[in-house]
Structure formats: C-alpha cells, structure tokens
Backbone as CSV, one residue per row, in Angstrom:
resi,resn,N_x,N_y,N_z,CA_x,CA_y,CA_z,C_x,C_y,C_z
1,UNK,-16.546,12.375,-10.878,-15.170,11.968,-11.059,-15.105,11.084,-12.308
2,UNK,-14.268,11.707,-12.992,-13.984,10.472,-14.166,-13.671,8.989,-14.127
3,UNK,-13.911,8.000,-15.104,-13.512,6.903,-15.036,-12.500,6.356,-15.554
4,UNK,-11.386,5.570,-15.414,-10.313,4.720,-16.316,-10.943,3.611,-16.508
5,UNK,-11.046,3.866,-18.088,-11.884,2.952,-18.566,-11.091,1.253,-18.535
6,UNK,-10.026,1.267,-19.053,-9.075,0.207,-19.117,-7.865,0.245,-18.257
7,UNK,-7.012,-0.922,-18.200,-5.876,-0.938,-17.805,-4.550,0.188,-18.209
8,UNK,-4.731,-0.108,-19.724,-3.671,0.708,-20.034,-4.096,1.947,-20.461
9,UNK,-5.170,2.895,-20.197,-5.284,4.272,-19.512,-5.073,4.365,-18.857
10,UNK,-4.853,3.289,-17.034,-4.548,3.662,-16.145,-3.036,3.832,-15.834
11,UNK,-2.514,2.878,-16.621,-1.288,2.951,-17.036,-0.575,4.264,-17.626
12,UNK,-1.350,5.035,-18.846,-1.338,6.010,-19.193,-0.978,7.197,-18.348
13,UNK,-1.652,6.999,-17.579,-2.334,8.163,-16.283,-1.248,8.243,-15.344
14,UNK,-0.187,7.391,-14.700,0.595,7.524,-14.105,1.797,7.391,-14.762
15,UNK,1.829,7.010,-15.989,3.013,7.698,-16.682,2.635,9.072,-17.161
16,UNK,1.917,9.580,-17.370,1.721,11.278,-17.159,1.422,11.758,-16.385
17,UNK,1.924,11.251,-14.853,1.576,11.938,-13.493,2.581,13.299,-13.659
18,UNK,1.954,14.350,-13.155,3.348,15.214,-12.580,4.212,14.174,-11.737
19,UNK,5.688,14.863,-11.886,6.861,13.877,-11.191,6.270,14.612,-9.201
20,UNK,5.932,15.570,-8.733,5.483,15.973,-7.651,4.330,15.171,-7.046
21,UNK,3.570,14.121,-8.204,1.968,13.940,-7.508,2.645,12.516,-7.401
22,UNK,2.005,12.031,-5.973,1.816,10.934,-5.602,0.606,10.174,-5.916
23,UNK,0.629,9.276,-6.788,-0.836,8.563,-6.947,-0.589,7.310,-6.507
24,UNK,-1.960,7.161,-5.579,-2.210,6.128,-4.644,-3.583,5.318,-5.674
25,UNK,-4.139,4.028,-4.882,-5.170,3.551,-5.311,-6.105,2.834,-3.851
26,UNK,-7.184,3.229,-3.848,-7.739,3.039,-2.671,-9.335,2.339,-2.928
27,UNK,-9.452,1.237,-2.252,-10.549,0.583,-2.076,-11.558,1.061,-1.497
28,UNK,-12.526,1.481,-1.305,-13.605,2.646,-0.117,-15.417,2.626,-1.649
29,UNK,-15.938,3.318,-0.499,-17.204,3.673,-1.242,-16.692,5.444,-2.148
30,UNK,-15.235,5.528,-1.609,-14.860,6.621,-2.931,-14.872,8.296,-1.587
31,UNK,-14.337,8.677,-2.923,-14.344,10.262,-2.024,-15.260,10.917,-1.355
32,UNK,-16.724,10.543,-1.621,-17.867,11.289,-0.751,-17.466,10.936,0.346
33,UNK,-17.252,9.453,0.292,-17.281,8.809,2.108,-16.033,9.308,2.865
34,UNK,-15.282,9.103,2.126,-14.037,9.237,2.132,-14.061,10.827,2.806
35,UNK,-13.968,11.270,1.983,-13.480,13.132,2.225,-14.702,14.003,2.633
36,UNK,-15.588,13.684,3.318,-16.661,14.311,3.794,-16.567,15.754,3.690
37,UNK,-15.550,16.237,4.469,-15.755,17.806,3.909,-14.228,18.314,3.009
38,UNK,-14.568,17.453,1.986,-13.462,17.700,1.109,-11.765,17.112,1.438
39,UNK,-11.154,17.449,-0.121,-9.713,16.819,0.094,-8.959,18.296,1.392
40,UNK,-7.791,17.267,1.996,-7.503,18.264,2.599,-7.924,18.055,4.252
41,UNK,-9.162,18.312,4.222,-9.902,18.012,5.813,-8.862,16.868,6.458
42,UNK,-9.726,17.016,7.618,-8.653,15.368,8.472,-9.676,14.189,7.574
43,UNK,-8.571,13.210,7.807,-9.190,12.155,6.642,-8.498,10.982,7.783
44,UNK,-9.437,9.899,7.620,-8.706,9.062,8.403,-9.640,7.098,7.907
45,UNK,-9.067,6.545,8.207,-9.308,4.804,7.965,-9.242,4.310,9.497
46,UNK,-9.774,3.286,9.149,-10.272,2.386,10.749,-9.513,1.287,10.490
47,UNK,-8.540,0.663,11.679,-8.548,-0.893,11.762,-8.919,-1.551,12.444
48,UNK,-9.449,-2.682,10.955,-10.638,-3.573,11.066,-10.205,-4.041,12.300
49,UNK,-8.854,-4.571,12.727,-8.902,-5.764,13.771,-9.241,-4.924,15.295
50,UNK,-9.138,-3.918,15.692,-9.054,-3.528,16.731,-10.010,-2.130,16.962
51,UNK,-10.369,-1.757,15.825,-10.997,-0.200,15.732,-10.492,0.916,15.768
52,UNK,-9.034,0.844,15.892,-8.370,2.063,16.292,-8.323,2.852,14.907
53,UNK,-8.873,4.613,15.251,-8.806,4.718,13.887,-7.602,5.687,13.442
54,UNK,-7.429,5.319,12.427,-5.855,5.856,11.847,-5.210,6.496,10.916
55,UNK,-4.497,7.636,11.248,-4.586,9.041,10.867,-4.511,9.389,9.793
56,UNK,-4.670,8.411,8.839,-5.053,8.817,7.274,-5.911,7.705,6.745
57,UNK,-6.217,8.166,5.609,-6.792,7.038,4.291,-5.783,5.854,4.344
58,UNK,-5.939,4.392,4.366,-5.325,3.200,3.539,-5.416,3.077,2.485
59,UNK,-3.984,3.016,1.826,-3.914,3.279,0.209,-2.429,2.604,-0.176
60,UNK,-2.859,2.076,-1.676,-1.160,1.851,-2.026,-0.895,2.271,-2.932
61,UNK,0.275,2.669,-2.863,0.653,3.642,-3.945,1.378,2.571,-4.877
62,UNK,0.931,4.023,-6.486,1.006,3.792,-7.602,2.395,3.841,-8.422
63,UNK,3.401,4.324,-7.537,4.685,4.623,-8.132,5.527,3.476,-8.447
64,UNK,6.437,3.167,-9.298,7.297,1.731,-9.456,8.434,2.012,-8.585
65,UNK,8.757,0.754,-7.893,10.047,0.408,-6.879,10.918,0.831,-7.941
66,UNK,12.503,1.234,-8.324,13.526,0.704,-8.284,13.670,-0.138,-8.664
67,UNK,13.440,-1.254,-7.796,13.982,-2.898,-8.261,12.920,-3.010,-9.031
68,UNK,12.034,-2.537,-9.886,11.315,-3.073,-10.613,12.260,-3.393,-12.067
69,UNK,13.070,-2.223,-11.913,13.962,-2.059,-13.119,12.987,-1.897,-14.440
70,UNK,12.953,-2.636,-15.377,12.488,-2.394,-16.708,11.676,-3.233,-17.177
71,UNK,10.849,-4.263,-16.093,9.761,-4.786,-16.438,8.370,-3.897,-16.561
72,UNK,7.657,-5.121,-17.355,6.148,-3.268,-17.442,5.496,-3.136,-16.876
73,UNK,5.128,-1.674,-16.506,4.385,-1.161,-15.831,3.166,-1.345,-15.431
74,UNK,2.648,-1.980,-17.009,1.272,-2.546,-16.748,1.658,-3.543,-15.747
75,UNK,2.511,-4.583,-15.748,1.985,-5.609,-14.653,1.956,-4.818,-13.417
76,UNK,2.943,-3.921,-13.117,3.181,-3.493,-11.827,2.068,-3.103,-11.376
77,UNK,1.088,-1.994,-12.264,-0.084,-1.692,-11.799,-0.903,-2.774,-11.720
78,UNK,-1.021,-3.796,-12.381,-2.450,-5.018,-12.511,-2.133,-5.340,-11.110
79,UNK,-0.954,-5.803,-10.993,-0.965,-6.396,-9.579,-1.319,-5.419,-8.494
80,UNK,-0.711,-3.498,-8.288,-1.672,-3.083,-6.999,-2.838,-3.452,-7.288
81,UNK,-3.652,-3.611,-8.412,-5.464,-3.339,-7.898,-5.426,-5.017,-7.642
82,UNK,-4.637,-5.922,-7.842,-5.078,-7.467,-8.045,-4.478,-7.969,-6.247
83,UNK,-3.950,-7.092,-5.901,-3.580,-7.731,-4.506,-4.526,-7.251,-3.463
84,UNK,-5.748,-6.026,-3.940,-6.781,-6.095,-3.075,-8.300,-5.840,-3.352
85,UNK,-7.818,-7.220,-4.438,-9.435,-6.904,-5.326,-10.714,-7.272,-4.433
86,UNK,-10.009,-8.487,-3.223,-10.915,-8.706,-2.194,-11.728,-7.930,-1.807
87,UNK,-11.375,-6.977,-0.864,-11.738,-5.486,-0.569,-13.390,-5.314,-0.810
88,UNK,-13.694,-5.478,-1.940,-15.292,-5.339,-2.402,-15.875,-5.895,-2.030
89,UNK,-15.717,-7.768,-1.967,-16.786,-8.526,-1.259,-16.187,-7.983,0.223
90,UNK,-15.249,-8.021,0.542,-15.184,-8.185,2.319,-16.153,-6.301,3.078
91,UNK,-15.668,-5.438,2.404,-16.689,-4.394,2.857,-17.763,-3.657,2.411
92,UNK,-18.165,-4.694,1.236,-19.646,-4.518,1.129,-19.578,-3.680,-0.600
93,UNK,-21.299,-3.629,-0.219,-21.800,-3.115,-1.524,-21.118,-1.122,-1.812
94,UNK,-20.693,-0.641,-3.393,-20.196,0.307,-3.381,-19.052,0.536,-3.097
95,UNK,-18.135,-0.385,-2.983,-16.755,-0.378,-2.388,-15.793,-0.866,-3.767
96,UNK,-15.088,-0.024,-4.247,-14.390,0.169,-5.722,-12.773,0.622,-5.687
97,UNK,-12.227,0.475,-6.544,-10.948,1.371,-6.506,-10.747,2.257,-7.046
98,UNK,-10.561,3.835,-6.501,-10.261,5.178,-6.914,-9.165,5.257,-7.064
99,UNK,-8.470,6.555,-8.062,-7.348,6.894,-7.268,-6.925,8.122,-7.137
100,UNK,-6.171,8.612,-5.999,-6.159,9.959,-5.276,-4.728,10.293,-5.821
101,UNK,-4.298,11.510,-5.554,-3.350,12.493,-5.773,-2.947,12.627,-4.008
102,UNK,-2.130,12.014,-3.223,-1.915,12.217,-1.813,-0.658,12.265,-1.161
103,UNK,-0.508,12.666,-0.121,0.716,13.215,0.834,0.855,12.082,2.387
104,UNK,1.985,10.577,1.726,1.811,9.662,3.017,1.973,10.534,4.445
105,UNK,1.524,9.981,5.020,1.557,10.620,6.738,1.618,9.778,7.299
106,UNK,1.967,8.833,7.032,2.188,7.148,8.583,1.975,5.967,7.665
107,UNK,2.066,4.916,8.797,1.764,3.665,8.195,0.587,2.578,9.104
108,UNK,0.222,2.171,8.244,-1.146,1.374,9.257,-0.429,0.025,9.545
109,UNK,-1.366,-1.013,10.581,-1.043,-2.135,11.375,-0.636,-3.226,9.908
110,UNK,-0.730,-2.966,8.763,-0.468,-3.898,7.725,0.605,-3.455,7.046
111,UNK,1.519,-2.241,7.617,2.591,-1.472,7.222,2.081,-0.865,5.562
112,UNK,1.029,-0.598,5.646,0.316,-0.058,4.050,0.382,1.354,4.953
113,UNK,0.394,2.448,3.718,0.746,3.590,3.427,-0.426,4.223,4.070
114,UNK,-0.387,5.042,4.688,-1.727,5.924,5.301,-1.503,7.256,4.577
115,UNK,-2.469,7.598,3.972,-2.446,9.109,3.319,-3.365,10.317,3.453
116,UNK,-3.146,11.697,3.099,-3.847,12.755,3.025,-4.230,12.687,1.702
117,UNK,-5.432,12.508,1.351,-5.808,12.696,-0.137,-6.156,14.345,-0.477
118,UNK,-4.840,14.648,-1.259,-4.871,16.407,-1.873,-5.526,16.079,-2.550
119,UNK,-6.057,15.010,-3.859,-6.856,15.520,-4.718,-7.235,13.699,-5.370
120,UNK,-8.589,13.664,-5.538,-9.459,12.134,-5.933,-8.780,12.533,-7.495
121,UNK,-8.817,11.586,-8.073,-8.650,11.892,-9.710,-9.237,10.875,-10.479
122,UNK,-9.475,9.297,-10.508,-10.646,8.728,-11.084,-10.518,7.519,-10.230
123,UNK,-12.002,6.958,-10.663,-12.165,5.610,-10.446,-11.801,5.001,-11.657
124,UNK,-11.513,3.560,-10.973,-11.259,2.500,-11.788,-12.214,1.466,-12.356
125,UNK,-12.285,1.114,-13.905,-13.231,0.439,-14.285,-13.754,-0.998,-13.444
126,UNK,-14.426,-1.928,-13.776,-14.884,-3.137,-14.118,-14.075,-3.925,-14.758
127,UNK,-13.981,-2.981,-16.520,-12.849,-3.650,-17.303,-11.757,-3.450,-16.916
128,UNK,-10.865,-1.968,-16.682,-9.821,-2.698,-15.931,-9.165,-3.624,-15.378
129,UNK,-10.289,-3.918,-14.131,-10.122,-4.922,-12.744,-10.094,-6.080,-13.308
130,UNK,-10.400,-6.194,-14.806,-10.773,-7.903,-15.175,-9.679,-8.048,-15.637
131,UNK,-9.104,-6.768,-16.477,-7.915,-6.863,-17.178,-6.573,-7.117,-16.696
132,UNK,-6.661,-6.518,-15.361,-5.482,-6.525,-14.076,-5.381,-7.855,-13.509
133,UNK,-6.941,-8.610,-13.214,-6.922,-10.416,-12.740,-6.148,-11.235,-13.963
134,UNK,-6.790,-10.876,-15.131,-5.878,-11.198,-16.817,-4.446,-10.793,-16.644
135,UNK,-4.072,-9.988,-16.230,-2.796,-10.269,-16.572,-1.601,-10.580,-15.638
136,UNK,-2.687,-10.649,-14.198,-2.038,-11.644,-13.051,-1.804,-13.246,-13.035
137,UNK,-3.006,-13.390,-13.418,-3.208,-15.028,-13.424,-2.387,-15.220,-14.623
138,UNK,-2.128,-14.377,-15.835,-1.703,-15.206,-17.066,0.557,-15.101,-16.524
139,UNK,0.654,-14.837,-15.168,2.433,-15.200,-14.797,1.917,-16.529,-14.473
140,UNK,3.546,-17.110,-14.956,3.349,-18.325,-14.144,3.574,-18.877,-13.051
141,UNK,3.794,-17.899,-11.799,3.479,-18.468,-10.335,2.276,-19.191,-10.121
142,UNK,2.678,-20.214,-8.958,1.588,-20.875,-8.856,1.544,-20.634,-6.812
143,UNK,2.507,-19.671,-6.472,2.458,-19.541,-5.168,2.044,-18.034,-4.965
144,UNK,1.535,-17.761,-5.930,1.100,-15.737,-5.691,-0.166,-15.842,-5.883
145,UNK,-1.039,-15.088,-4.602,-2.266,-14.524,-5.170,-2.636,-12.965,-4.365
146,UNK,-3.918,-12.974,-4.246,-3.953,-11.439,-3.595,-4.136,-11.482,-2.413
147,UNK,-4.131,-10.152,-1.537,-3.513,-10.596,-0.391,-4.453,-10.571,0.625
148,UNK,-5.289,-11.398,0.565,-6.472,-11.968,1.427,-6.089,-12.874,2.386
149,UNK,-6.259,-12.036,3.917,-6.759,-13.303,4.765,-7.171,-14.640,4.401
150,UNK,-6.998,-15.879,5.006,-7.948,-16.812,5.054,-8.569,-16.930,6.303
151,UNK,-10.300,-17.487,6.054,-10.452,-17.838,6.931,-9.787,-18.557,8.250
C-alpha cells in the first residue's frame, strides 16, 4: 500500500477523491489485520470497554462538515489524525493511520462511524502526523486537545 508522505498530499488525496468514495482514516495494525480475507469480507472492531464486537471497522471520516464553510482543509484533516493520535501508544506496537475507501454501516459506543472498508488506499506518514500535531497546537485554543481518555 502506498504512503502519504505529507500533510498536504493527504490533503491532495481527498480533494481528488471521486465525489462517490467515502474516505475514512483508521488507527489499526492496517489492512492485513484488518481485512483478513480481503476488502469486502465481514469486517468488524471490538469495544474496548465491554468486548462487544461491532459490525464494522472504527473509523472517521475524511469528508468536510458544511459548517466548516471555507476554512482549510488542511486543518480539518490535521485535526481527524490529531484527535486520535493516542491510538498508537494505547494499542500497541504497529498501530498507524490508514486510509480506506468505505460504506458506514452503524455507529459504535463513542457514536464514531463503523464501516465496510471497499477499498485500503494509503497509509499515513510519520511526517504527516508531526505536521497535523504542527498545525493543531499552532490554533490558539488552550481548551482543545485529542480525544483521549484520562486516566
């Protein structure tokens, strides 16, 4: 699977989505684990708090609200990968952000998007992810961060 090397390729990438493809971004050890016998198959995510497992992938999608109106895109994207950059330390080694081409089918216990992944399309850099914390931290809220539990 290819890589997005930077932010604003990834940026790139969903402003040249087909208007039909849904692109999501998903935290996981990636599509092997993920899609065992391919996109398509039953695909499904676990929640953590209870085990119940649930009838698609956890993913958030890549599309802009509406009310975003005409602010840029880049932030919109820095912030999905920056609101669950956690994700990596909390489930371990190999755990990155991809992103899929998918069809929502429900919603999980965190009201996040549960999906059928039709089709993986890349992972996301290193540089990216640094670039996306860069251009979170550089708003000036001082009451926003990502959306981690606390202990």
């Amino acid at each position: 699977m290819p890589v997005v090397d930077d932010l604003d390729r990834l940026v790139a990438l969903i402003r040249n989505s087909a208007p039909d493809e849904e692109l999501y971004v998903r935290w996981s050890q990636g599509p092997v684990a993920d899609l065992p016998d391919g996109p398509g198959s039953a695909q499904s995510s676990r929640d953590a708090l209870t085990g119940i497992e649930l009838p698609g992938l956890s993913a958030n999608p890549l599309a802009v609200e509406p009310w975003w109106g005409d602010r840029p895109l880049r932030l919109w994207v820095a912030r999905r990968l920056y609101d669950y950059c956690h994700l990596r330390d909390l489930r371990g080694p190999g755990v990155r952000p991809w992103v899929l081409v998918g069809e929502q089918c429900g919603r999980g216990p965190d009201n996040e998007p549960l999906v059928q992944c039709r089709r993986p399309v890349a992972w996301v850099s290193e540089r990216a992810l640094r670039e996306a914390h860069r251009a979170v931290e550089a708003q000036p809220s001082t009451e926003w961060g990502p959306l981690h539990r606390a202990d």
